[in-house]
C-alpha positions, 0 to 999 in steps of 0.5 A: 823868562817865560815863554810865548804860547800861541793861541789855539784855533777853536775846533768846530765839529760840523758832523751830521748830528750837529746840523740837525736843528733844534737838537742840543747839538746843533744849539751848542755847535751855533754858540760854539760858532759865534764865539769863535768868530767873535774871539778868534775870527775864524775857526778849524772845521771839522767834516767826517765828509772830507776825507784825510787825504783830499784835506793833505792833498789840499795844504800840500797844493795850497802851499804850492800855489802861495809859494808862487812868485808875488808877480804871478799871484797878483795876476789873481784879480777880482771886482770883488774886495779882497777877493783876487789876491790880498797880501803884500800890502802896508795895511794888511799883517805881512804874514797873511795871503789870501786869494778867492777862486770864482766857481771854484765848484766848476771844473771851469772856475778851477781851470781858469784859475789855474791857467792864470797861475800856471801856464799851461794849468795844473790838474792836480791843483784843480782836481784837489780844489774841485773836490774839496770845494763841492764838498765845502759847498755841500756843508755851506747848503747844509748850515745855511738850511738849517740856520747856521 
């Protein structure tokens, strides 16, 4: 009997030399981008402006805040579809969570997120998300300047 391999996730380098338009680079990391999305869905970023640590920090917080009790993360609402919480539901895989975080580049969004899933909040939580998200943010400016 043979063995069942998982697909590999594509992996995009969003480096600086990748983002400047017009050069070879930047055309290839475009293509690599929509045949990513077009394959997979979805791809893993790779941005030398987001240290190792901040990116270990925010799995180990993320897993923290799925581990949660269903009942606390479903306080995560929004008017936005698929924007609060998403999972748990009978036509969306079993395995998939996803959850969106208003503001998240303001101490205030990651803070009233907290608050919602932690009584009394978590600093760590908004502290790893604060960081990670303004630098994302960053990167989102970046590509959408330049065509990406």
């Amino acid at each position: 009997m043979g063995s069942l391999s998982l697909p590999e996730l594509p992996v995009i380098d969003f480096s600086k030399e990748n983002l400047k338009p017009g050069t070879s680079s930047w055309l290839s990391t475009c293509k690599d981008v929509m045949c990513a999305l077009e394959e997979y869905g979805c791809f893993v970023a790779v941005y030398d402006k987001v240290p190792l640590k901040l990116h270990n920090d925010l799995v180990t917080t993320l897993k923290d805040l799925f581990d949660l009790p269903l009942e606390t993360k479903r306080k995560n609402v929004s008017d936005l579809p698929y924007y609060g919480y998403v999972g748990n539901q009978p036509f969306i895989p079993s395995l998939y969570e996803g959850m969106g975080i208003d503001n998240a580049i303001t101490l205030e969004g990651a803070e009233d997120f907290a608050d919602t899933m932690w009584p009394g909040g978590n600093d760590l939580f908004c502290k790893t998300v604060l960081s990670y998200s303004m630098l994302i943010s960053e990167l989102e400016k970046n590509g959408s300047e330049n065509g990406v």
